[in-house]
N, C-alpha and C positions, 0 to 999 in steps of 0.2 A: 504493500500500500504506500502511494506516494507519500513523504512528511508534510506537516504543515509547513515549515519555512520552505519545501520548496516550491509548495502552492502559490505561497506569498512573494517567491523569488523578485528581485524587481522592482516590489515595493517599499516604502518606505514605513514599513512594521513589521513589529516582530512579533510571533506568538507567545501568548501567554496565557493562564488558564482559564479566561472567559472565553478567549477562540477557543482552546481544546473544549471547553464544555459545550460549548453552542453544535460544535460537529460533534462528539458524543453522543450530545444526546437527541440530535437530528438520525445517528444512525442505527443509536435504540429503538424508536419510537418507530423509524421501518423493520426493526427487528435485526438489522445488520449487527449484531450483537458481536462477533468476532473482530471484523472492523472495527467495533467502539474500542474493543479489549485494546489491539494493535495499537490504539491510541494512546490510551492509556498509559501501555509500557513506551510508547514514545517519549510521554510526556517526564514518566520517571526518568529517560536517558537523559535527557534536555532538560533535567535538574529542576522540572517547572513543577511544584507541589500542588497533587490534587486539592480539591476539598469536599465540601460537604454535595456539592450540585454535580460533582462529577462523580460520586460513589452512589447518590440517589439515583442518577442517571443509570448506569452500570446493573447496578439494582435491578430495576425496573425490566430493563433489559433482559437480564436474564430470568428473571421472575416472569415474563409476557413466553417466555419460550420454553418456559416448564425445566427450566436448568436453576432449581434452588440450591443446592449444594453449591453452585459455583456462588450464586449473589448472597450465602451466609458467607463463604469464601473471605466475598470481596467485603462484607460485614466487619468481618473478624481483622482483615485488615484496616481497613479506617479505623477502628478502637485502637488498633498499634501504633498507628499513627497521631494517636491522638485528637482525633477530628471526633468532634460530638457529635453524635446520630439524631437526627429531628424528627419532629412527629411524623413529617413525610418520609422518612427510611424507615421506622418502623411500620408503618401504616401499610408501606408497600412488601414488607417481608410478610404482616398480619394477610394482606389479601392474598400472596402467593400462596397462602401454607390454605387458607381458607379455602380456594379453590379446586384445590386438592380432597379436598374434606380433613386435614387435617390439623382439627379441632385442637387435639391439647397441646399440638407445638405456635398453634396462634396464639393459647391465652398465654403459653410461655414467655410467649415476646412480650406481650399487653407485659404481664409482670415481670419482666425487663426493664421496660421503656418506662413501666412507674416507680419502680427503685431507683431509675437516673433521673427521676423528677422532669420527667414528660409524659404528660397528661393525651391521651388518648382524644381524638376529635370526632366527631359526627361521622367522618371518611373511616375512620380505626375499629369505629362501633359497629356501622352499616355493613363493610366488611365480613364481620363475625355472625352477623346476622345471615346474610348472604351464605356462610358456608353454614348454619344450623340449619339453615334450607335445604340446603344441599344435600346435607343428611338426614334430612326429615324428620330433624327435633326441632319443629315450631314453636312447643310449649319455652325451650330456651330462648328461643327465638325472640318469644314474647318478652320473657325474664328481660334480656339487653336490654330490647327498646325503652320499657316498664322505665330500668336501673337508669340511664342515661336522661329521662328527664327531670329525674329526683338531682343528679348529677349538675345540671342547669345547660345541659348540651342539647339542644333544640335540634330533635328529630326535622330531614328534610324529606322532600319529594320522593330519594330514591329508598329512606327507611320507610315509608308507608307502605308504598310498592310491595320491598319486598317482604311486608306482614300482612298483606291483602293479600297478595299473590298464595304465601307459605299456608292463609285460612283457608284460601281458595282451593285448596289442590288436596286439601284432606275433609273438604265441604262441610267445612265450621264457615258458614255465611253469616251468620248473625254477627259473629265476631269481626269479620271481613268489613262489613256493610257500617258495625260502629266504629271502625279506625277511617273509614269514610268520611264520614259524617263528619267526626274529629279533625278528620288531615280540611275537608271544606272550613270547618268554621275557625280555622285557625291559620285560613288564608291563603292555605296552600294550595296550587293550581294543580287539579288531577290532569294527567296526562294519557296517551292513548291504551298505554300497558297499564295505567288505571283500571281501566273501561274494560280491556278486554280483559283481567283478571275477575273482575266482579262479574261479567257476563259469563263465562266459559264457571264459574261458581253458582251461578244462578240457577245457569239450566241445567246443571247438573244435579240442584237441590229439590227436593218433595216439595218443598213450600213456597216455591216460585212465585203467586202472587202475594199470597200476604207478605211474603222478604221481600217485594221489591213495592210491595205498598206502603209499607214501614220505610225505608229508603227515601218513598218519593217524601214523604212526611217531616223527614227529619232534616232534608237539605231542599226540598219547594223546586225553585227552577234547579238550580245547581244541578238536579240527576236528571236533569232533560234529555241532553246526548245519551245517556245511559240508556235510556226507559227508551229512547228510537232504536240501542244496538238491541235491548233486549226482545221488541215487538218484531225485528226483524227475525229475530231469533227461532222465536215463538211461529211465525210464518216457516221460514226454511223445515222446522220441525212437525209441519202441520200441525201447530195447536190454535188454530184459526179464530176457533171460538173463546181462548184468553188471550187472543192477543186483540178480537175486538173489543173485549169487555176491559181490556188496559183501555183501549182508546177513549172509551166512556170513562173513567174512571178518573183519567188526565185533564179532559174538560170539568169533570164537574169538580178537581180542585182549583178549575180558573186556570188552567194553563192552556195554551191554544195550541194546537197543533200543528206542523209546518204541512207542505205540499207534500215532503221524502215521505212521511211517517203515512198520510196518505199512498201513494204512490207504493210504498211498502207490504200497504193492507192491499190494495187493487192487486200487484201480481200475485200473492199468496192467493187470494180467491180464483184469479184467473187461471191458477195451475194446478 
């Protein structure tokens, strides 16, 4: 691999470790993770000392290509070097092990990273969650989310997700339907992996309209979108006859119904 000075031949600068880290970790982030490495040991020949954004980087890197042994490696060396690990190195060895399903060497790090007096973030907790899903202990799943707002760490978008999703896939809808409700009144904007976790729970549930009349009740317009995937739903599955009596049931809370949601009900009858 060509060096940096000789990229730079010509010009009037010279490399130093915000260039090494800018191409690092441009060539992590394509996954070129050997090329970073090459750099790296460049950057040791050329006497130019890593720091903390170039072992993050490296990290990451090989943590995205399922090479952990190598980025606790490169872990173990930054501590030698004396470079202090930040919430975003540990967070990213937390996800790597998490994706794995590898639960107890996550909380390891977590109590790592709190004994060097680095506090754990919303990206460090959602992580852990993300892998209790994985393995299909929701109930912990819940415990995190639960732990973190007592903590004062404000659960975001992709924590909701993934505890609606995790209720949704073992069809605890009630439970689903009031982290809903919560994640709406507390501002946060449902997104399409919202929609489609609570739909794909719905119709999978015995209690299909009363769960999603309870739903419409509890957030008004807010489960609008929802209640169009869900009637769509309810059509593709031939349930014709509740998906008109949703339709009735939308009006008479005063919500008006668009053309789609029409248009929706006409091909179901028509097919």
């Amino acid at each position: 691999m060509m060096l940096v000075n000789d990229q730079i031949e010509g010009k009037l600068v010279n490399s130093d470790v915000v260039m090494y880290n800018t191409i690092i970790d441009g060539l992590c982030k394509d996954k070129l993770v050997n090329d970073a490495y090459e750099l790296y040991s460049e950057m040791i020949a050329e006497k130019i000392s890593p720091d903390v954004a170039t072992f993050n980087s490296l990290i990451y890197g090989f943590c995205i290509i399922g090479q952990l042994k190598d980025a606790f490696g490169l872990f173990s060396q930054m501590v030698l070097k004396n470079i202090n690990p930040s919430v975003y190195t540990f967070t990213i060895l937390v996800d790597g092990l998490c994706k794995e399903g590898k639960m107890k060497e996550a909380k390891s790090v977590i109590a790592m990273m709190m004994k060097d007096g680095v506090l754990p973030n919303v990206v460090t907790y959602t992580s852990i969650m993300e892998g209790y899903c994985l393995v299909n202990e929701v109930n912990k799943t819940k415990h995190v989310f639960r732990t973190i707002s007592r903590m004062g760490v404000a659960p975001n978008t992709q924590s909701y997700n993934i505890m609606i999703n995790g209720f949704c896939k073992i069809k605890i809808v009630n439970e689903a339907l009031i982290l809903f409700k919560e994640m709406c009144c507390r501002g946060i904007v449902p997104i399409t992996v919202t929609y489609s976790s609570l739909i794909d729970g719905l119709c999978k549930s015995t209690m299909l309209g009363s769960l999603l009349m309870r739903c419409m009740l509890m957030v008004n317009h807010l489960i609008y979108p929802l209640t169009v995937l869900y009637i769509d739903a309810l059509c593709k599955s031939n349930h014709l006859d509740k998906a008109i009596a949703l339709v009735k049931k939308i009006k008479d809370q005063g919500i008006q119904s668009d053309m789609y949601t029409s248009n929706i009900l006409i091909d179901g009858l028509c097919k």
